[in-house]
N, C-alpha and C positions, 0 to 999 in steps of 0.2 A: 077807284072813285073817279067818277067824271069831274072836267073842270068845272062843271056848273055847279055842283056839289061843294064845292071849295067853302063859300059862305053859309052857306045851311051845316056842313059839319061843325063848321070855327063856334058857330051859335051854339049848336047842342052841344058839342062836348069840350067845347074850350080849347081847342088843341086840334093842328093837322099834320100831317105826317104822311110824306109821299115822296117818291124821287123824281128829281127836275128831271127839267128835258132840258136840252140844251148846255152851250158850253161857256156862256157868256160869265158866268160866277167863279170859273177853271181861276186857280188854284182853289180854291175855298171847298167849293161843292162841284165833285166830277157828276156828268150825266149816266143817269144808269147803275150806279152804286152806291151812292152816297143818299138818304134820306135827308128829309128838312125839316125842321117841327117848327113849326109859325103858330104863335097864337096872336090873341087878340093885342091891338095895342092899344097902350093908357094915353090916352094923350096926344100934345104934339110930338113929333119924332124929331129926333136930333140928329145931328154930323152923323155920319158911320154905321148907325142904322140902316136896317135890310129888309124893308118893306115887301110884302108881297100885293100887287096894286093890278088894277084892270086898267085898261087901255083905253079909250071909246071906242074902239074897234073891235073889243071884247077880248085880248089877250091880254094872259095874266102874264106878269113879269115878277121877277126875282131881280132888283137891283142896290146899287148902294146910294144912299144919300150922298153928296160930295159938297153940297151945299142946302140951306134953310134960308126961304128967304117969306117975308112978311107974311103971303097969300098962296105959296104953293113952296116946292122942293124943287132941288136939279139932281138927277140921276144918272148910274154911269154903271155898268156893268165892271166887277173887277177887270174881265180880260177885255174889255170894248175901250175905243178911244174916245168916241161921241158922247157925249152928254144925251140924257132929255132932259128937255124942260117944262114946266108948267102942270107937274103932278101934283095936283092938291089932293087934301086929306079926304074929303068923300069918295076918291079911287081906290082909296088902301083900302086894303081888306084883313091884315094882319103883318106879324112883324116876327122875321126869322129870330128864333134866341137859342137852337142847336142845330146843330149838324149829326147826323150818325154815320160813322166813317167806320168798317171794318166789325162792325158791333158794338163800338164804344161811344156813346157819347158826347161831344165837344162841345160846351158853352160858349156862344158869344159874346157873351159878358165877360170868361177868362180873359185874364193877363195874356197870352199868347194870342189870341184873337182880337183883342184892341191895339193889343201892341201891330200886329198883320196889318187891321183896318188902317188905323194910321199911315203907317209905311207906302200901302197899295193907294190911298189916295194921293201920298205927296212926290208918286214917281209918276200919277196919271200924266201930265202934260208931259213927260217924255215918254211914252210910248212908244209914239209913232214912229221917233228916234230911234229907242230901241230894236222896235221889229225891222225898219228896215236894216237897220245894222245886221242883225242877225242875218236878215232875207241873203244882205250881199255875202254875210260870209259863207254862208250854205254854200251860194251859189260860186265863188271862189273858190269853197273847199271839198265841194259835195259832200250828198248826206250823209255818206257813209261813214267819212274820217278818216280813210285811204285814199293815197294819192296814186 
């Protein structure tokens, strides 16, 4: 299905289902094997929510709420460090509520996927901390893990 298709399928059958591109949602949803079912959303969205929203530039993103605020949203990709800002509700176009990993199924809404969401938001501001920790021990140890 082409990306322009995205909103005309959500209308007719209530449901989309396609694999992401990209690796910005890693852990969650890998690129290329993992499927994504977005349907419509009720409403305003809240915290932890995983809008699928248009850009003005016309690309579609896959990200996570991290904040709600009065007149739009702040977004942030699990594995991204930057936020966006200023995504209001006329952008979205639907709202991730599974994953299908391996053939199976995984709701958003489960216990282990709120419990994740939470977790993955309240480590965002040390990321950047993180990787580059990581970058130097790589680079200290190299990749391979032999010395």
């Amino acid at each position: 299905m082409s990306k322009t298709g995205f909103e005309e399928e959500l209308r007719r059958s209530g449901k989309l289902i396609y694999t992401n591109v990209g690796d910005s949602m890693l852990p969650l949803i890998r690129q290329d094997r993992d499927l994504v079912v977005i349907e419509p959303a009720a409403g305003r969205l809240k915290k932890y929510d995983v809008p699928l929203y248009r850009r003005p530039s016309g690309q579609y993103v896959l990200h996570r709420i991290v904040r709600v605020r009065a007149e739009d949203y702040v977004l942030c990709g699990d594995n991204r460090i930057r936020c966006e800002t200023g995504v209001i509700d006329g952008q979205i176009i639907g709202v991730l509520t599974a994953v299908i990993r391996d053939g199976k199924t995984v709701s958003v809404r489960g216990l282990r996927c709120r419990l994740y969401a939470r977790l993955i938001c309240a480590v965002r501001p040390f990321r950047a901390i993180l990787r580059r920790a990581g970058s130097g021990l790589r680079r200290l140890f190299g990749r391979s893990g032999t010395t």
